[in-house]
N, C-alpha and C positions, 0 to 999 in steps of 0.2 A: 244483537246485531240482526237487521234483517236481510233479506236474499239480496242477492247483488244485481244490479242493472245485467241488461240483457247482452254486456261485452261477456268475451270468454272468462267464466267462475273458476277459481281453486279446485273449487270442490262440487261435484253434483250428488245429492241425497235423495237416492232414490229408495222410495218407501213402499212397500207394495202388501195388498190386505184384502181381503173379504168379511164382509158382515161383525167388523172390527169395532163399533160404535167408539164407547168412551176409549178404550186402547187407541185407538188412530188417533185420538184427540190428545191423549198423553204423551205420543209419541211426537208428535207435529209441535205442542209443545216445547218438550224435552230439545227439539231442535235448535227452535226458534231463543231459548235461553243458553244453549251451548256456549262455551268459551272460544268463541273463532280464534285470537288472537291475530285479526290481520288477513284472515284469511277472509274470500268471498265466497260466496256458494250458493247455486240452486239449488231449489226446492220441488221433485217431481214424487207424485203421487199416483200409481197404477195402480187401478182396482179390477177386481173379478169379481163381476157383475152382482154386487154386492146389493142387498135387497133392503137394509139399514140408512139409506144416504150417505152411507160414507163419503160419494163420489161427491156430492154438492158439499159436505162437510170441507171437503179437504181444498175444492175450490174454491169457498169463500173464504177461508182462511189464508190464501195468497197463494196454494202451490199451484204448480202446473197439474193439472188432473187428468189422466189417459185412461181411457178405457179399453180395458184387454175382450175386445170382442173375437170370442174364438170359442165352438161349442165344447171342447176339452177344453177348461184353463187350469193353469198351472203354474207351481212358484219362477221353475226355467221361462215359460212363455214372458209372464209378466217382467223380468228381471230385465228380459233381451229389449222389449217395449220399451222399459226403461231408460237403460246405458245406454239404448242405441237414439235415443233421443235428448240425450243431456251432453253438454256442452262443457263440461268441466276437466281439466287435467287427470282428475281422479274420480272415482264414482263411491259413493259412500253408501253401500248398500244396506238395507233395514228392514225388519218384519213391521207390518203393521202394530204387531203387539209388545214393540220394545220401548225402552223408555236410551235415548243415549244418555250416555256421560259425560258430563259438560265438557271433562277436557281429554277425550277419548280422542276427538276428530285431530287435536294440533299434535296430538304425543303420535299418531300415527302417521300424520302429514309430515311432521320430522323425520320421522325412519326413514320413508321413501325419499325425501329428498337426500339425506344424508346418504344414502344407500342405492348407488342406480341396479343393483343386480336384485333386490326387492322387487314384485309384483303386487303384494299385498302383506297386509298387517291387519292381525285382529287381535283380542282382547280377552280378558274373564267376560262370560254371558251367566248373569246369577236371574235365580228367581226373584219377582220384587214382592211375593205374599208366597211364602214358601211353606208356611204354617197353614191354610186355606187347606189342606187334605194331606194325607199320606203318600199318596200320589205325590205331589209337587213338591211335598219335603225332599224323598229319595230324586227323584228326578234334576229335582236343583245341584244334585252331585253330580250329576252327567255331564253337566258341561264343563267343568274343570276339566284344565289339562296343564301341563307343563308348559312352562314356557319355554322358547327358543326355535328355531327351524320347526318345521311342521309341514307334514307330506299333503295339507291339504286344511282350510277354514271353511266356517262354517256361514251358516246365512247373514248374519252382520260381517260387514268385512269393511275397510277401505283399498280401492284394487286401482290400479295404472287405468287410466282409460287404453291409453293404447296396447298394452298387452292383453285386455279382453279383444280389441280389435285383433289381434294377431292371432289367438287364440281361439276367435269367430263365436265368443259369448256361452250362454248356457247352450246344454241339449235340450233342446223344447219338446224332445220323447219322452223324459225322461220325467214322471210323476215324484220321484224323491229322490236325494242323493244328487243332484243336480251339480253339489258342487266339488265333490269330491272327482266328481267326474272332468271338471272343468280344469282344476290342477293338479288333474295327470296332464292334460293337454298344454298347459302352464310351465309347469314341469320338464315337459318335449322338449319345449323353445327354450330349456335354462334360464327360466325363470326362479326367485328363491321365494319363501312364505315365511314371515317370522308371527309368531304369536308372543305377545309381550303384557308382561306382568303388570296390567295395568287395568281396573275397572273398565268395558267397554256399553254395554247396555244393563238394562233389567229386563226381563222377559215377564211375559203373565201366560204359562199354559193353560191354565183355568179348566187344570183336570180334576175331577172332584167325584168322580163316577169309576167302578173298576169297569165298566163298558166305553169309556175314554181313552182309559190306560192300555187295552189290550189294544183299542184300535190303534193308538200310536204305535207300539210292539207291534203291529200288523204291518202298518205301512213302514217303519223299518226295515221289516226282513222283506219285503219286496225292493227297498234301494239296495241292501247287503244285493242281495241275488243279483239284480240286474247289473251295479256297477261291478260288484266281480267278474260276473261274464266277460264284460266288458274288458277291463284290465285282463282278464288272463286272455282275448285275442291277443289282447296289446304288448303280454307278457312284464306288465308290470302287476308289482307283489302287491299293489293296495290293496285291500279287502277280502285278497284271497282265503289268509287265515280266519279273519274273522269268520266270512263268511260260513267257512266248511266248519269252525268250530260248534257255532250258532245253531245251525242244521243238526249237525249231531246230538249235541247237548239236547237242542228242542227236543230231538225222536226219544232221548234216554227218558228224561222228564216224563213227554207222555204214555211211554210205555212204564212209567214207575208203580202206577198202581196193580198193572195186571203180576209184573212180577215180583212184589210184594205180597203179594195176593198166593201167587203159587209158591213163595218161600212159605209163607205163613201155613199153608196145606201141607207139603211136603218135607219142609224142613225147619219146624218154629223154631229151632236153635238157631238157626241164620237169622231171621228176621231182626232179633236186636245188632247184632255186629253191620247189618244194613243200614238201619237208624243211625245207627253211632258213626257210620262213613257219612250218610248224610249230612249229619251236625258239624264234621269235622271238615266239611268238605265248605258249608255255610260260614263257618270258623275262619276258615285260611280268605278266604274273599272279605269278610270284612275287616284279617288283621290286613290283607294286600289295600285296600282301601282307607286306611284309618290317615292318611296325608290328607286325603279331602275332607276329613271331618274329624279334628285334633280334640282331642279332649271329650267327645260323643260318640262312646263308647254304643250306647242304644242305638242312634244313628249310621252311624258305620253298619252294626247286624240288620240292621230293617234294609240299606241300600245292598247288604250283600243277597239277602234273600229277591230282594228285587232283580239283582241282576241274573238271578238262576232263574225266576217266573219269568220273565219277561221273553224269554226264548222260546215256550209253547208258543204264543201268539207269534211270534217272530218265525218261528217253522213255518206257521199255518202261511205267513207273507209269502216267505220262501215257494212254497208249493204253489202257491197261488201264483207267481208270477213263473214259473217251470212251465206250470199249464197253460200258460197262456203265450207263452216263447213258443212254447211246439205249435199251438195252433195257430200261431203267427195272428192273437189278438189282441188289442192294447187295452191293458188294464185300467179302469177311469181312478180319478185320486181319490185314496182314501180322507177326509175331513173329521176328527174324531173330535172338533170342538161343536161344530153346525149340528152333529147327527144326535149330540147329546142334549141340545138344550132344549125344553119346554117338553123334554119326550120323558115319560114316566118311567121307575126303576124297572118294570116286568117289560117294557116297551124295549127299552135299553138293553135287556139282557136277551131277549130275543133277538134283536139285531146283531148281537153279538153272536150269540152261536150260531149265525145263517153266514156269520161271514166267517166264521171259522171252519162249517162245515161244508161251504162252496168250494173248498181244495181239495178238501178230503172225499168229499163226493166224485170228485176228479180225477184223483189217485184211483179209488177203487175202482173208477169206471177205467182210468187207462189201463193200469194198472195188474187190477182182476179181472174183471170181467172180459178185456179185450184179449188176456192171455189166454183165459178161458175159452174162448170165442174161437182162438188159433188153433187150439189144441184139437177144439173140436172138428173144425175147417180141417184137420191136419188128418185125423183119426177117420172123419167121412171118406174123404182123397184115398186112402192106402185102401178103403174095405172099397170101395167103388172100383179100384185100378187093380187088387189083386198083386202088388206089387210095393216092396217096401221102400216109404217113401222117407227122404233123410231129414232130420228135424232139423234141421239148420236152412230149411226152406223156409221161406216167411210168407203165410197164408192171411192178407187183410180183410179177406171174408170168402164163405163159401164159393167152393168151384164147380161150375155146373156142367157133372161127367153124364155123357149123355151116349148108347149106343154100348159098345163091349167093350168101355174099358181097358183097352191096350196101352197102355200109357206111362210112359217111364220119365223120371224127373232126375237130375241131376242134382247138386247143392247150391246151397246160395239163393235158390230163387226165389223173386219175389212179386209174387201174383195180386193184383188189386181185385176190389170185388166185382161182381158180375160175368166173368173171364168165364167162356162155354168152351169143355173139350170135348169133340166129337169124335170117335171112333166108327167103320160099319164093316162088315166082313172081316178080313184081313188087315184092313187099314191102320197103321198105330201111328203114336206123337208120339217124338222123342225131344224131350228140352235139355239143353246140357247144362254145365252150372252158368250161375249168377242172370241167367235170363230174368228179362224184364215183361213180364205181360201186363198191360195198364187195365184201366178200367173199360168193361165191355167185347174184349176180344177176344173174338170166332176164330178158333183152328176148328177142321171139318177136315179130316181123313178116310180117304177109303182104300188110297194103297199108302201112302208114307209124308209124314211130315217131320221132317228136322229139323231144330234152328238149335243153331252152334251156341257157343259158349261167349255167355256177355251179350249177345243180339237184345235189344229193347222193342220193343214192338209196343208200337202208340196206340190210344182210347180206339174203342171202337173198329181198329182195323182186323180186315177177313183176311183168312188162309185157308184153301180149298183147293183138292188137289182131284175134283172131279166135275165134268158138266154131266146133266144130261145128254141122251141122245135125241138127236130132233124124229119124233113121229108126229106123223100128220095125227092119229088116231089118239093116242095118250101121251101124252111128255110125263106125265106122273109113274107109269109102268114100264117107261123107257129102257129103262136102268142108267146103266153111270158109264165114260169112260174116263178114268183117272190115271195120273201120271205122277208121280214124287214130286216132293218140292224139297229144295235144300234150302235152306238160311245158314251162309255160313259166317264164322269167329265175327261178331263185333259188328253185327250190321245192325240198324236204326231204319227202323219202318214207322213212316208218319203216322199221325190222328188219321183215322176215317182213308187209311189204305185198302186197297185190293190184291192181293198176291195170288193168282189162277195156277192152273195146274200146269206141269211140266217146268215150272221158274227153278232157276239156280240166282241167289243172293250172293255174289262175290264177297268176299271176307272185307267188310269196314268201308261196305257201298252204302249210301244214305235213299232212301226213298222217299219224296216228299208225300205232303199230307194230302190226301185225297186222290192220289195218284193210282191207275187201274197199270199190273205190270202183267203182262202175257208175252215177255220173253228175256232169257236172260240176263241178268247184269252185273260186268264185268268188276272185280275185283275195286275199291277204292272209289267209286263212279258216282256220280248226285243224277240222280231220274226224278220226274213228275210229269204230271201231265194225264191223260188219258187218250191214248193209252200213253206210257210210259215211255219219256224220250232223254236221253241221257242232257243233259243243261252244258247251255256252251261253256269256256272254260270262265272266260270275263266275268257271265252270270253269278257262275258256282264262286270264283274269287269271292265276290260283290256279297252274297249271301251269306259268306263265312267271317266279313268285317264283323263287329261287335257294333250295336249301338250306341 
């Protein structure tokens, strides 16, 4: 049957792929011979920016052909492209590298019609050359599942058009795991997912490399990690377990050889009853496994062992995407089919331990080195001040003590780097806890600086609690006349403040940024300006709105 005139289709198949050659061709195919039964259906093809002609392939071939022009692309980007340009009741989504089942699309178009509280229906996804490596042997077990309700399908799927709309489609943040993420959202709305015991594609991973295999185990444990986050804001259970089991497991695994290593030193009696936990541990997973592969007995042991390697890489994901949450940077997608081809085995294997040790390099640096870095920040502070400083203060880099030293710190604080404390004569700084000093800010005492408990004080702002005196002859040999300054409970001093000598901080007063104050201010009050004028009330309203 081929596509249907351009009235509204049953079905829209949207197919989506990079540098897929013959696979896009089998799949496009595989379509185009399907058993519609009656049913009509377009045919939409997104590609990411695919360097093979995919894109003219899949055009002359009749589908609609979109290109996902976006510098990150991704399976969420391309999918949203997709759906949100197809016309169909239903959306029949597809990897480039699938072959469908001829009668996969009507046995699933049946459920949803027969079933209005259905969203989606998907299938068995088998390997179509499962023999091609050991990799894709074990692999082709992964996608088995039970049939019946399911908290979540996978990249083939048939979905309601209008419940993606409800649902507002893929996260296009989201480099993997895209869809589990989608029916939690699915899920919200009481939507149901049935998986049904029915052939629905073939896949071709066309892993054949173990610098393949880790990469996928890599990109992995970066969806584990990010859709768990995710759910546990949400306070839904998906992936929660997995994901902490995965993490753990990963750490035991890579820590097995050192303590191995020290049974074997210290206690060679232990070593075999370790082995032997090992084995039995290998054991229970492939008999826990043995439904997916009746009667293959070798098989079942090779996918159990797989499923216990495959969690180092899957760590290294984990970590990788941890470090890059805290830095608040987005990870680009891992491709563990494109990185592998025409690249030599010593090529490959290098590539591989650069991406396995770009987290761990990360770790040790957050990790060690920056604890290190505190301790030390921590240890200079107490012999500089003469005074015992509480370890529950958080130093993010050296503090520049400058003068004697009088200086007393409360708990909780936490100091950014560049932060100058000036003492001279008699003069000291007193911080109470949980204060906040950002990056670059000058306290200068010559009789007394306090700032209460909780006060934040923004990048770059002064506290100075002395001028000189005016001589005509020297202003440098002047000397000082100084006055205290208070900051009191909970007050917030902008970027690139001024706070002069003799100022009292009203308890939970705000000071805007760039603002010069040279005289009180009252309890609760908003000031800026230069010099410093308290904001009418309208202003101060107006400013406290949210954007």
């Amino acid at each position: 049957m081929s596509p249907s005139p351009p009235s509204v289709p049953d079905i829209s198949v949207v197919i989506i792929g990079r540098n897929e050659g013959e696979r896009l061709h089998r799949c496009l195919q595989s379509v185009r011979a399907a058993r519609w039964q009656g049913l009509t259906y377009e045919l939409i093809y997104v590609d990411s920016a695919s360097t093979d002609g995919s894109l003219q392939h899949a055009r002359q071939s009749g589908a609609q052909a979109l290109l996902l022009d976006d510098p990150s692309p991704c399976a969420a980007k391309a999918r949203n492209l997709g759906w949100q340009a197809a016309l169909g009741h239903w959306i029949l989504f597809l990897d480039g590298d699938t072959e469908l089942d001829p009668d996969f699309a009507a046995r699933a178009a049946s459920c949803l019609r027969t079933e209005a509280a259905l969203c989606a229906v998907w299938g068995h996804r088998r390997e179509s050359n499962p023999g091609q490596s050991i990799y894709t042997r074990v692999l082709d077990l992964d996608w088995l599942y039970p049939a019946g309700r399911t908290p979540y399908f996978g990249g083939d799927v048939l979905v309601r058009h209008e419940a993606l709309r409800q649902a507002g489609g893929f996260d296009p943040q989201l480099k993997a795991g895209e869809e589990p993420e989608l029916c939690a959202r699915l899920r919200a709305h009481g939507w149901l997912i049935e998986h049904i015991d029915a052939p629905m594609t073939r896949h071709d991973l066309a892993i054949r490399s173990f610098s393949a295999y880790c990469r996928r185990a890599y990109r992995s444990g970066i969806a584990y990690a990010e859709v768990a986050e995710r759910m546990r804001q949400r306070q839904d259970p998906l992936w929660q377990r997995e994901a902490r089991r995965d993490f753990l497991h990963g750490l035991l695994y890579l820590s097995a050889p050192l303590w191995l290593g020290v049974a074997a030193l210290l206690w060679p009696a232990a070593l075999m009853p370790l082995l032997l936990s090992a084995l039995l541990m290998i054991a229970r997973s492939a008999r826990r496994c043995a439904w997916k592969a009746p009667g293959q007995p070798g098989l079942c042991l090779q996918y159990a062992v797989h499923s216990h390697v495959q969690k180092v890489p899957a760590l290294f994901g984990q970590l990788a995407w941890r470090r890059s949450h805290r830095q608040h940077r987005p990870l680009e997608a891992v491709d563990y089919k494109s990185a592998a081809a025409g690249v030599s085995r010593r090529q490959r294997t290098k590539s591989v331990l650069a991406l396995l040790m770009q987290p761990l390099a990360g770790l040790w640096r957050d990790l060690v080195l920056a604890q290190l870095g505190r301790a030390w920040a921590l240890a200079r502070l107490r012999a500089h001040t003469q005074q015992p400083v509480c370890a529950s203060n958080v130093l993010m880099g050296v503090v520049d003590v400058q003068g004697t030293g009088r200086i007393r710190l409360g708990r909780n604080a936490l100091i950014y780097p560049g932060v100058c404390l000036e003492t001279q004569g008699l003069g000291e700084i007193v911080l109470g806890d949980d204060v906040v000093l950002s990056r670059g800010v000058h306290v200068v005492a010559h009789a007394r600086i306090e700032i209460g408990a909780g006060a934040m004080v923004g990048e770059y702002a002064s506290l100075r609690d002395a001028d000189h005196r005016r001589d005509p002859h020297c202003i440098r040999h002047s000397g000082h006349v100084s006055q205290a300054i208070v900051v009191e409970r909970n007050v917030w001093v902008g970027r690139g403040a001024v706070v002069l000598k003799g100022v009292r901080l009203g308890q939970s007063c705000i000071v805007g940024a760039n603002a010069v104050v040279t005289r009180d201010v009252p309890p609760h009050a908003t000031v800026a300006g230069t010099p410093a004028r308290p904001l009418p009330a309208r202003r101060r309203e107006a400013q406290d709105q949210p954007f």
